[in-house]
N, C-alpha and C positions, 0 to 999 in steps of 0.2 A: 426568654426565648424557649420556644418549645424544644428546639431539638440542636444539637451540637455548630456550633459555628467553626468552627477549622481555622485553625491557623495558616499563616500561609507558609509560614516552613514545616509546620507539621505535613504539607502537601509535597514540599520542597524538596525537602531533605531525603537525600538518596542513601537511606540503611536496610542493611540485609535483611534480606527479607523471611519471615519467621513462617514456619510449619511447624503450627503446636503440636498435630497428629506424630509426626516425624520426632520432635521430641519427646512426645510422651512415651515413643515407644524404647525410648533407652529403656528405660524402668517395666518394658516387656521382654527384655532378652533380648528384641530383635534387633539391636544394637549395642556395640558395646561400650562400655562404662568407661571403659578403660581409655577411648578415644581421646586426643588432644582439642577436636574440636569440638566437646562436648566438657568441659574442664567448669568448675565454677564460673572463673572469670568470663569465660565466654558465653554461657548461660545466661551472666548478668546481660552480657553485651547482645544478647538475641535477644532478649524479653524484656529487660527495663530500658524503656524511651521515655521519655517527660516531653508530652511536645510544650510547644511557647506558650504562651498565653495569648489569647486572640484578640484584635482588635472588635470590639463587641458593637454593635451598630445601634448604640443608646445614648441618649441626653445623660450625660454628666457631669452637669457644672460641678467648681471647685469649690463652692458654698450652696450647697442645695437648702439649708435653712433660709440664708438670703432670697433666694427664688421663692421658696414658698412661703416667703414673708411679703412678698411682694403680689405673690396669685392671690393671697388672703385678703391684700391692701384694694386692688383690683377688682376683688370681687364684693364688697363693700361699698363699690361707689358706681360701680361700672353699670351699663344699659343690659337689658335681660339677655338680647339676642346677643350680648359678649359671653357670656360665663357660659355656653356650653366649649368653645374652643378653651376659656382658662382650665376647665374641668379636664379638657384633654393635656393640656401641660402639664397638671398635676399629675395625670394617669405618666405620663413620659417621667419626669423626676422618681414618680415612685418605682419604674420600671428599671430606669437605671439603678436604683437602691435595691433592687431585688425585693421588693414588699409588695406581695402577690395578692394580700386583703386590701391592702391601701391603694393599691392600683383598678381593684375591680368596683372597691367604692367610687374613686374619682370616676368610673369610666358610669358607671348609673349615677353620680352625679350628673354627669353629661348629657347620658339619656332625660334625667326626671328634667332637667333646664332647657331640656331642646323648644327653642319656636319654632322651628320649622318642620315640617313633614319631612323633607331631605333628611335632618339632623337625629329625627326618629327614629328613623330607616335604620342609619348609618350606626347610630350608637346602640338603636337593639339588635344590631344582625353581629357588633364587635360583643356585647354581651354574652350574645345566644355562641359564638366562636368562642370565645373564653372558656365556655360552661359547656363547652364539646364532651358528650359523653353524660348529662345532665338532664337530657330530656326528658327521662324517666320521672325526674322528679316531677317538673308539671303536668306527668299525669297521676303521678300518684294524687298533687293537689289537686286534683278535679275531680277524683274520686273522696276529696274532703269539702267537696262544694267550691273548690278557691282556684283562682286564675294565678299563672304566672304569665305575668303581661307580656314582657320583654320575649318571651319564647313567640309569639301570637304576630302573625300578618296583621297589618291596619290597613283601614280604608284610607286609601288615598285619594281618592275623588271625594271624599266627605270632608279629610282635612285641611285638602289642598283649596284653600274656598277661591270659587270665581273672582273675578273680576269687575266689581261693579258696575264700571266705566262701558264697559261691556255688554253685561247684560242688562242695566238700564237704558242705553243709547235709547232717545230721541230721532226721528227720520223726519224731516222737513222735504216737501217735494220742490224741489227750485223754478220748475220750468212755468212759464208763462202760458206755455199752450195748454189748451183743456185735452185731459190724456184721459184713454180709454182707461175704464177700474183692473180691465185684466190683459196679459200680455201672454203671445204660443209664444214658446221654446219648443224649436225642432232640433230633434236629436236624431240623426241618423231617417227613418223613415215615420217616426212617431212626432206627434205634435203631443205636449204638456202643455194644458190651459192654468198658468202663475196667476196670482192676483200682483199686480205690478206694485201696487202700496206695500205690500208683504215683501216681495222680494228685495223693493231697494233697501227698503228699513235695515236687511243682512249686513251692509257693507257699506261701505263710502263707494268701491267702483262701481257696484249695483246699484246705486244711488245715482250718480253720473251716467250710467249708461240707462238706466229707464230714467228719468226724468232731468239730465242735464241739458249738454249741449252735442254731444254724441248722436248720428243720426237716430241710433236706434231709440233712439227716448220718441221718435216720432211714429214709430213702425209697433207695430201691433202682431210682427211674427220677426224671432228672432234663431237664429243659426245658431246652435251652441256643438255641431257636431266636431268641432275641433279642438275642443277643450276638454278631454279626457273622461268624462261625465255620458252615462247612463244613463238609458231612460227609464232606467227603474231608480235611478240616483237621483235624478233632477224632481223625481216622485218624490222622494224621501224630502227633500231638501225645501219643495212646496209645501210641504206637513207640516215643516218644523216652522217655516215661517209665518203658518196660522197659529198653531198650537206651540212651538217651542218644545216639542218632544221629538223622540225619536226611537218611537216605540216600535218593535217586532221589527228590526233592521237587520239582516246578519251582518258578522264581521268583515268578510270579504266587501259589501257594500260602505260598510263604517270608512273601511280603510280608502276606498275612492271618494267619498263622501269628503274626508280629511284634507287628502291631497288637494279635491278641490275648492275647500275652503280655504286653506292657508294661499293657494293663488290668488283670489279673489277677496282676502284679508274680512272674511268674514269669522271673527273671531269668535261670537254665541254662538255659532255654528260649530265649529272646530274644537270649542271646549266641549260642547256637550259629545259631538262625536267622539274626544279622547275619553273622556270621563266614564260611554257606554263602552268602549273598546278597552280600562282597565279591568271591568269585571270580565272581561275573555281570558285575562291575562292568567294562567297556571301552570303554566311548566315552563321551564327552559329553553325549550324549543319557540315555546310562542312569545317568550321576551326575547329571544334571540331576532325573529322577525320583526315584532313590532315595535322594538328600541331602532332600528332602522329607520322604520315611519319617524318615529318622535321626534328623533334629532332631524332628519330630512326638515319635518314641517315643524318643528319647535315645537312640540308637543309636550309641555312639563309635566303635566297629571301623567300622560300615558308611557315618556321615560321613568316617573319617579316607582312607577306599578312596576315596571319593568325592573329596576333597578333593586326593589324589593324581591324580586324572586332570587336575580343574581347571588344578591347578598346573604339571604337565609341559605343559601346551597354553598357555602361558604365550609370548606376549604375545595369540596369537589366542582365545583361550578371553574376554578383555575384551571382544571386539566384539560377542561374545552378551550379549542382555540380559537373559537366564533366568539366565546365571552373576553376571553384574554383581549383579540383583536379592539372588540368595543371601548375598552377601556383603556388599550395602548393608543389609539387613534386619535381620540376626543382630542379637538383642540378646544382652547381657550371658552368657546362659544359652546361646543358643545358638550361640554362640562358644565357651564353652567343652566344649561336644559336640564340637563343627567340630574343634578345633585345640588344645585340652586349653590347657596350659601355654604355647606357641606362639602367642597370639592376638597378640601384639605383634608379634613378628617376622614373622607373617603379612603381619598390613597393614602393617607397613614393605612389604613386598614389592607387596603389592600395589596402594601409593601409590607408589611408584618406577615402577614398570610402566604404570599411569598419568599417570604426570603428563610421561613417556615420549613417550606416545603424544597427550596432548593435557593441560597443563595446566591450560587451562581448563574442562574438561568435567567434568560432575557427577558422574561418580565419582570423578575426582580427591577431589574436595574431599569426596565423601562416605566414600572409604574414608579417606580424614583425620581423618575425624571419627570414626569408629571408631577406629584410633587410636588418637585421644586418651581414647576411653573406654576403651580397654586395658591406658594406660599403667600404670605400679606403683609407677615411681621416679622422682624429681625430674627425672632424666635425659633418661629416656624423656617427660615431660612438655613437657618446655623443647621437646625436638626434633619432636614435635608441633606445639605451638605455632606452635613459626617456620616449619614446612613450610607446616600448613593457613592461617598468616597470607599468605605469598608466594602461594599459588594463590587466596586471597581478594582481594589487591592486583591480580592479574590479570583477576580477575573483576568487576571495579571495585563491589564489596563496603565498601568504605574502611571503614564504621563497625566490622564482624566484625573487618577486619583489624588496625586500630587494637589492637582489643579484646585481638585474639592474637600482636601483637608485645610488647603493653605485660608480659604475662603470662610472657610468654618472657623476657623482661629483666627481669624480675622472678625469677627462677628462675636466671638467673645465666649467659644465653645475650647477651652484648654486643653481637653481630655483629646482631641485630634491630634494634638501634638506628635501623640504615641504612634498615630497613622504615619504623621510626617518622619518620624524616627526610623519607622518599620521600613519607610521605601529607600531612606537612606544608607542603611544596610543593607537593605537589598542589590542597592546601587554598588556595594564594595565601601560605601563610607562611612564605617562602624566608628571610628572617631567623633565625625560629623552626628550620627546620632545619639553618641554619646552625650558630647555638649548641646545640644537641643535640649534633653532633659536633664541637665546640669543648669541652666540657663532658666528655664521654669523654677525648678528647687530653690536655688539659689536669689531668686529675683526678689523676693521680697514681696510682691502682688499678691499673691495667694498664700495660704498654708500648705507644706508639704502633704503629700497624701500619699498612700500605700502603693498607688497604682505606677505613679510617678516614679519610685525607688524601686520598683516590680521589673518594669519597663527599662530603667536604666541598666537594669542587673545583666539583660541580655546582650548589653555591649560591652562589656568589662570580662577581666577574669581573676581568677582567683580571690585572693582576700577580700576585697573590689566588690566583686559581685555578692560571696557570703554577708559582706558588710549592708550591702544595698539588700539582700534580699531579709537579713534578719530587723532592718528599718521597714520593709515593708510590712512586715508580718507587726510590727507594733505600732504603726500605725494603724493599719489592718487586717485584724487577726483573718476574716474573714475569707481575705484570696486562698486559692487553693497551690497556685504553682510554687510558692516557696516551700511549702513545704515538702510537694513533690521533689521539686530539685533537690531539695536537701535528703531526704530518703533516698535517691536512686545516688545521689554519690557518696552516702555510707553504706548503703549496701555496695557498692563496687568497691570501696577500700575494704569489704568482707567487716563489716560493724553492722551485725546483722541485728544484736538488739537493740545500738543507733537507729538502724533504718525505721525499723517495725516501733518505735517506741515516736521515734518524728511522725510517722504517716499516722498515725494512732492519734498522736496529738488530735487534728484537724476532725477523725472521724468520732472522736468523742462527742464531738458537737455539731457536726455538719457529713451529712451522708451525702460526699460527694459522688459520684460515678466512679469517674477517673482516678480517684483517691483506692477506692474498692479495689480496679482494677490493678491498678499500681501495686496495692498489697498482697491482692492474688498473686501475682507475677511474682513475688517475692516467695511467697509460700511455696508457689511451684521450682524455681531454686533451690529452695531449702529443703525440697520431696517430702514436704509437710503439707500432704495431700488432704487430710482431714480440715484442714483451716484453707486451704485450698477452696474447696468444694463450698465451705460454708462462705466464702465471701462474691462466689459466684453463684450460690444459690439466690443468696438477696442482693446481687443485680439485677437477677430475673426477677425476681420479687418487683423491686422495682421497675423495670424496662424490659420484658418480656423479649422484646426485638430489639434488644441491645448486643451492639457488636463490639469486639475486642481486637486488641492491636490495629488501629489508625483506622478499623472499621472493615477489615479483612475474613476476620471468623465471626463465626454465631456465638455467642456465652453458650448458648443451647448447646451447640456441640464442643464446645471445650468441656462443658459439665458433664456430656455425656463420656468425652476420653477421661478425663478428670476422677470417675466415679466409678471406674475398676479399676481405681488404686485405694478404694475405701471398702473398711466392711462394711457388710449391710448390715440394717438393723429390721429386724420385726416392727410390728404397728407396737407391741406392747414396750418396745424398746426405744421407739420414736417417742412415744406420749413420755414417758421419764427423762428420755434428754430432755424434751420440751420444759417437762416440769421443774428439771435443776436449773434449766437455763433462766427461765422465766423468774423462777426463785431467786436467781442471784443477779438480775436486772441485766443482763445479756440479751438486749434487746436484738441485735445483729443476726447472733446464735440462734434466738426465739425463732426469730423470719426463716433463718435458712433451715432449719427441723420443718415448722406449717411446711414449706415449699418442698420438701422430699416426701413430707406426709398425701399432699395433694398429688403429687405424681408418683408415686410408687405405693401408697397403702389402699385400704380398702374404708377406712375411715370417716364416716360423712365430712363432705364437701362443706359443706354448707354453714357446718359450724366452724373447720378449719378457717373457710374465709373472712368468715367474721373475728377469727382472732386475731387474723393476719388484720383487720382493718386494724385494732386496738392498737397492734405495737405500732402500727404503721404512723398513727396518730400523734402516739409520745415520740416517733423519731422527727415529728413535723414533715409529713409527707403529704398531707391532706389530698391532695389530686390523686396520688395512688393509694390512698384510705378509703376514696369514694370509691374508684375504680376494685376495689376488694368487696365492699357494703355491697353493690352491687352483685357479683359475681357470688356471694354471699346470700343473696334472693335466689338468683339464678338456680342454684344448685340446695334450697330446701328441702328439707324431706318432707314436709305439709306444710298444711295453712298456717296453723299457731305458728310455725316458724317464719313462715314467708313475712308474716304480719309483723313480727319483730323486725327484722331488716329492714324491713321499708320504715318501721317507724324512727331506727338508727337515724335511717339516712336522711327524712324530714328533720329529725330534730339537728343533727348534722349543715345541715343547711339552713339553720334560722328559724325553721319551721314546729317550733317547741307543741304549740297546740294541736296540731295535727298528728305530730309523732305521738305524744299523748294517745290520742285516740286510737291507732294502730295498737297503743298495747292493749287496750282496755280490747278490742276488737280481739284480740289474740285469746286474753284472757278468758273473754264468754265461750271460745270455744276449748282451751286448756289452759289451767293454771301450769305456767313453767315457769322455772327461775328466770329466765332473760324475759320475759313478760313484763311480771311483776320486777324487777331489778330495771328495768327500761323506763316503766313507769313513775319509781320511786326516783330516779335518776332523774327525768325532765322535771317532774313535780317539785324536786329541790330546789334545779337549778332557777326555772322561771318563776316560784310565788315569792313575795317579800312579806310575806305572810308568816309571822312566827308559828300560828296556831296551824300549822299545816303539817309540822314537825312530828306531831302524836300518828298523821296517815301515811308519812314518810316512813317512818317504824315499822309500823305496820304491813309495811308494802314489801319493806326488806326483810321481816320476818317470816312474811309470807313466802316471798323467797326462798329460804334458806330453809324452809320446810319442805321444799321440791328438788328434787334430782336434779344433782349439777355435778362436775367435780372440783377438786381442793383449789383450783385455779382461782373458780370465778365465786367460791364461797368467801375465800377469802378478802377478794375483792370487795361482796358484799361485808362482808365483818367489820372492814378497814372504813367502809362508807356509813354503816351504821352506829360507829364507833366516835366519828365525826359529828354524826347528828345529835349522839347524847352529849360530846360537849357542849357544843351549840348551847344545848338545853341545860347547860349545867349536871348534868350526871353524871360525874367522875367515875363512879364505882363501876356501872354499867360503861363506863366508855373503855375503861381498861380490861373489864372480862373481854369484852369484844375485839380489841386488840392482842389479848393474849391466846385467844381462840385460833385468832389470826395467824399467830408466828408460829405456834403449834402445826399449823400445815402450812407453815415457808411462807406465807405471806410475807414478804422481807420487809415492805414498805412500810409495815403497820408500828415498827419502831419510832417511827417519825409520829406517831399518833400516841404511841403511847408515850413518849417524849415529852408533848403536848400537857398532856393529862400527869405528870411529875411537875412540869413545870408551875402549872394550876392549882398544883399542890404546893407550891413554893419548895419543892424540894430540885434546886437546879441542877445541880453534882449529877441527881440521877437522870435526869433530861439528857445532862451532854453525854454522860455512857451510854443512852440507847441511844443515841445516834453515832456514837461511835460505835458501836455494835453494827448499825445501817455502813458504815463507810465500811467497815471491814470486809461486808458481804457483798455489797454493790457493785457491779462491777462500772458500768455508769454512775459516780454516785458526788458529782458537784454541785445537785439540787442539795443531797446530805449537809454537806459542806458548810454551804449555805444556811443550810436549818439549826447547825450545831452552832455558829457564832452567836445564834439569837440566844444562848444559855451558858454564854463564855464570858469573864472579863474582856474588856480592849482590847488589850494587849490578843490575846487568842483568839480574839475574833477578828483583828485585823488581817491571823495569822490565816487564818480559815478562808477570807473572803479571798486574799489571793491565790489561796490554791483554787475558788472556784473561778477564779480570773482566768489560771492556766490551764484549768480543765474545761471550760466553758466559757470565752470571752462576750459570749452574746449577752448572758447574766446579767441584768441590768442593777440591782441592787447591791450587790460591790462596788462599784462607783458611785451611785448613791453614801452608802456608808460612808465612804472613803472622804468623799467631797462635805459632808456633813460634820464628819472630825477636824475636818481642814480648817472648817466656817467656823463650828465653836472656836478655836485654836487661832481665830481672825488671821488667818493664810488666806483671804480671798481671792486674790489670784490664784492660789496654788488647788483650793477649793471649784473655781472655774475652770482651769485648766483638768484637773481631774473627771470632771463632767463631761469636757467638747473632747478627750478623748474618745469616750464611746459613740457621743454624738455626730464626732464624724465619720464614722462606717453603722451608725442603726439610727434609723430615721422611731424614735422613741417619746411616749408624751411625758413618761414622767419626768425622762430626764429633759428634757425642753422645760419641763413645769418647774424644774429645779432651778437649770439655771437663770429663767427669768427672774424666779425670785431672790436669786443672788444679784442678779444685775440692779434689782428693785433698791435690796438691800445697801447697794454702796453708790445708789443714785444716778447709775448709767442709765436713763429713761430710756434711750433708741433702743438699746441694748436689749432692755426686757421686753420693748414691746415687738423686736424684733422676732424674740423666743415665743412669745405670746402667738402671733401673726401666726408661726410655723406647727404651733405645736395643734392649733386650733384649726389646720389644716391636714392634723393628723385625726383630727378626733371632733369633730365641729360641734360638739351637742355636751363638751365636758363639762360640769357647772361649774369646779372651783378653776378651772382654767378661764372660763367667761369671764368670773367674778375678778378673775387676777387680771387680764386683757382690761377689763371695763375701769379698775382701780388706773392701771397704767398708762391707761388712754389721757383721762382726765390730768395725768400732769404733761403730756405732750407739749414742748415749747411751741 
């Protein structure tokens, strides 16, 4: 989800209501300190809230490997025109796993599989939505010769192909009497001389009426002024039945021309007239009128035109309520004009885009309900269900909602449970929704999961609840609310570096919002305004228009009351915080120094923003690393730089050849370090080319001959230093690293580490990463790296601290599960593996455990791993090769 979902007690619950301004000003004098109601403990009790956890309106089954063993199986055997809807189940499973690559692959899966025109439409306008704020790129590629398709309106009159039946028809004249070759049509005061063979050939009832039994098959002048039809219409409509065209027509005639074709089922007619009325079709305005036409007269080509403008205006095209109305109204039929086969995957689309924008508003819940009339498969039904049940909960709807979680869990969707839980405490019967999710746990059907013990915790107390909530957090390190709760109730027993050391936890590894904010609040308690400031600077960093306390204040203006409680620093004194912080891997720190630098120094912009992308990138923020690359153009000081940015962001985006180009572009007009360091960068990463290594060198030395400072020199050093192991040159790879740490380069430990280890000297491998862990302040990639040059024993010791400082880590469990299997613990070796696997949708570790399951002959078992993991990764070779092995013993 794009943007906050709310709990419904976070709406609920009636707590005193906080003026940060009014507080801040204790610590102006203009209040005194000395007050009772301004005491620690009440402090807490103004500023620290943890709301609930929300009921989130996503597919999450209790075996998502099972699922997508089965989209895999499906998609293996199943008819073409099936796998763009399987591609969209995939995109749902990975959206409830929160895997934001695997999700935008399934959904261009979807696109690249579409049969239909509808399905085109539909899945390049959810693309182009996804990649909101991206368009820049397909123009950068069209100033490299190259299209981004998905971005690009299609012909829909050329895809949508006619109808044969149609426009081949055969006209046989029935009648026995000898009939004149031409027939008047009077319209009003004008006569039109038809050719009568021409005209009946139109239609069956044109056929009937010039040459059936109809008197007029006898009459050589016929009335048509009561049939809505022009005499400049009936012109047009003479032409087309010699010639089949319907050339120099205006639209306003097109559109009478329509009407009275679909009366008189004159279907070549009707198609061509929608076919010439989609190229009218360009704004809004004019799909707004002529998707009226469409559906009136059934018009697919000239809805499917229309349906395309709607959708690329996609999120703004919702706040019209002429669009809104078309797509709340559509019944059954005219949904299927609209959007043919695609009617589901529509309103998926256009229930995400709402519920976006405002979950509680009537379209939400209306194109939900559409929807659910769309659905076809148990599938699609469940996932209905629990959406329109979660925006009905918010709607304080209770009974509706009741209704559609019961329906959903019935269908075989468990995570609604948590819905049904929610209304039963709402209702007063916290007992009751206690044993709901005691009853789940306890059943035996599923394996416990995080959310399940998350969920229970809010109806219990005491021990109860800590006990549920420290189960959740292992099954799930992932969730955020245990550990909030847990911070905000040792900060209020005054266990301040409890608190600060719990919420710390989580943001070691996960730059939650709410977690940020949680911590601010703490810092501001503590009139630890300096750390204050920094963790509200990089909110803004990230969420610019992020608001605080239940969404009452701006971050903006608490930063700005926040910030005469801090000295100021000069530009020369920002660029050294930067530099220690940067230095000692304070990624956090880093962002919030850029972010004071950009709004209070004089400093170029343009470089600031591009550093902010870098950290942005190691925190996994990607959507706000573009949005920085970006703004990083924007604000250039010239070409040679602009040309760098843009070529970031190409290669950023997949686009390795093109970024390429962009530096070399840069370069003809100034050699700079980020030129040449951009170039040597993609050149690495895309050639498999050993012999490429000597221009990689080169690229970087070139580099590092041009003005930069110790930041990004270093950076270079550490990358050049890499390249001569590669290449076997020790000697040269450790000057380069030692170059490195000489100007704080801290990471180059890990490199020079490398380069001891290669020497066989291990002892001094694990002291320079011990040296890294000491200075790091983020440092369980360290962790990690030092086990690779420890006995067992100490590197088992290693891998769980990178366990506790970073559960996402997937090669601790790997190891772990690997000791187990020598040790033939294979159980105990599987179970250590579907620990991670059940909160990180992961290829290796799927690649693992199938080969464990290989190993002790569970055939379903591995091929089950296989199915899922090749749904993570479809093109993996030794994962094919292991599926293809596995297949072959299938009973």
């Amino acid at each position: 989800m794009r943007t906050f979902f709310p709990s419904e007690s976070w709406k609920e619950t009636q707590l005193n209501a906080l003026n940060p301004q009014s507080w801040l000003q204790v610590e102006r004098g203009k209040l005194s300190k000395s007050s009772p109601q301004y005491s620690f403990s009440s402090s807490i009790e103004s500023l620290i809230k943890v709301p609930e956890p929300s009921i989130l309106p996503l597919f999450k089954p209790v075996d998502y490997v099972e699922v997508l063993s089965q989209i895999h199986e499906e998609l293996e055997t199943c008819a073409p025109e099936e796998k763009p809807n399987l591609y969209l189940l995939k995109f749902q499973v990975f959206r409830g796993l929160g895997e934001n690559k695997l999700m935008r692959r399934s959904l261009r899966a979807a696109w690249q599989k579409a049969t239909s025109v509808h399905e085109k439409i539909v899945f390049g306008a959810w693309l182009k939505y996804e990649k909101q704020g991206e368009e820049l790129i397909a123009d950068l590629l069209a100033t490299c010769g190259k299209c981004l398709e998905e971005f690009g309106h299609i012909d829909v009159a050329l895809m949508l192909p006619e109808d044969t039946n149609v426009s081949s028809s055969q006209c046989v004249l029935a009648s026995d009497i000898k009939l004149s070759r031409s027939v008047t049509f009077r319209v009003g005061d004008e006569n039109i001389i038809c050719d009568r063979h021409k005209m009946a050939c139109l239609s069956a009832p044109f056929r009937a009426m010039l040459s059936g039994c109809f008197t007029e098959s006898v009459r050589e002048d016929i009335d048509l002024s009561e049939n809505n039809i022009s005499a400049s219409g009936l012109r047009a409509i003479n032409e087309f039945s010699m010639t089949g065209n319907l050339d120099e027509v205006s639209p306003n005639l097109l559109l009478e021309i329509l009407v009275f074709a679909n009366r008189f089922c004159c279907e070549r007619l009707k198609d061509a007239c929608a076919r010439k009325l989609a190229a009218f079709v360009s704004s809004r305005d004019d799909a707004v009128e002529l998707m009226e036409y469409a559906l009136e007269e059934n018009s697919c080509v000239l809805a499917a035109s229309c349906l395309q403008v709607f959708l690329h205006e996609l999120p703004d095209c919702l706040n019209d309520d002429r669009v809104v109305q078309i797509f709340s109204l559509a019944n059954r039929q005219q949904r299927l004009i609209m959007a043919g086969s695609a009617s589901f995957s529509l309103y998926c689309l256009l229930s995400e885009v709402s519920i976006n924008l405002d979950p509680q508003s009537d379209k939400a819940a209306c194109f939900l309900e559409r929807l659910l009339e769309s659905a076809e498969t148990e599938r699609q039904r469940l996932l209905a269900f629990h959406q329109l049940g979660c925006v009905r909960l918010l709607r304080k709807e209770y009974g509706e909602a009741e209704g559609l979680f019961e329906a959903a869990v019935n269908a075989g969707h468990i995570y609604s449970v948590a819905g049904l839980a929610r209304l039963a405490y709402l209702k007063g019967k916290k007992s009751g929704a206690f044993d709901r999710l005691s009853s789940i746990i306890s059943s035996g059907s599923c394996k416990p999961l995080g959310w399940m013990h998350q969920e229970r915790s809010l109806y219990c107390e005491g021990d109860k609840r800590w006990e549920d909530l420290k189960k959740a957090t292992e099954l799930d390190p992932t969730l955020p609310y245990p550990y909030m709760y847990r911070a905000a109730s040792l900060m209020r027993k005054q266990d301040v570096q409890g608190a600060l050391a719990e919420i710390n936890r989580i943001l070691g590894f996960k730059l939650v919002l709410e977690c940020l904010e949680l911590r601010f609040c703490f810092y501001l308690v503590l009139e630890d305004y300096q750390s204050a400031i920094c963790d509200v600077q990089a909110i803004l960093t990230l969420t610019p228009e992020y608001r605080m306390f239940e969404g009452r204040v701006a971050a903006s203006q608490l930063r700005t009351l926040v910030r005469e409680h801090v000295e100021s620093w000069t530009t020369a004194d920002c660029w050294m915080q930067l530099y220690d912080r940067w230095s000692s891997v304070d990624d956090i720190g880093s962002l919030s120094v850029i972010y004071q630098m950009l709004v209070e120094s004089d400093a170029p912009k343009g470089v600031l923003y591009f550093r902010q992308s870098l950290l942005l990138l190691r925190l996994n923020c990607p959507e706000a690393a573009m949005r920085s690359l970006h703004l990083a153009r924007q604000h250039a000081s010239s070409e040679h730089e602009r040309l760098v940015y843009e070529g970031w962001i190409l290669y950023d985006t997949g686009h390795c050849e093109e970024g390429l180009r962009k530096a070399e572009e840069s370069i003809k007009i100034t050699r700079s370090f980020e030129a040449f360091f951009l170039k040597a960068y993609a050149l690495a990463d895309s050639s498999q080319d050993t012999s490429c290594s000597s221009t990689v060198v080169s690229l970087l030395e070139n580099a590092l001959q041009c003005p930069s400072d110790r930041l990004r020199k270093g950076q270079a050093l550490n990358n050049l230093g890499s390249i001569y192991v590669d290449c076997g040159k020790l000697e040269l790879a450790a000057d380069c690293y030692i170059n490195a740490l000489k100007i704080r380069h801290t990471r180059a430990h890990q490199g020079l580490a490398r380069v001891h280890f290669l020497k066989n000297d291990k002892a001094a491998a694990y002291n320079e990463m011990s040296q890294l862990i000491e200075k790091a302040r983020n440092n369980a990639s360290a962790y990690e790296k030092r086990s690779e040059y420890s006995d067992r024993e100490l590197a088992m010791a290693d891998l769980e601290m990178v366990t506790r400082l970073d559960p996402l880590r997937v090669y601790p469990y790997r190891y772990r599960a690997a000791v187990l299997m020598d040790s033939q613990k294979e159980d105990e070796a599987i179970a250590e593996v579907s620990r991670a696997i059940a909160f990180k949708a992961d290829l290796h570790l799927l690649h693992l455990r199938a080969a464990f399951h290989e190993h002790i002959g569970n055939v379903m078992g591995a091929l089950r791993d296989c199915r899922a993991a090749l749904c993570v990764d479809p093109y993996h070779q030794e994962m094919l090769e292991l599926h293809s092995r596995v297949n072959s013993h299938e009973p």
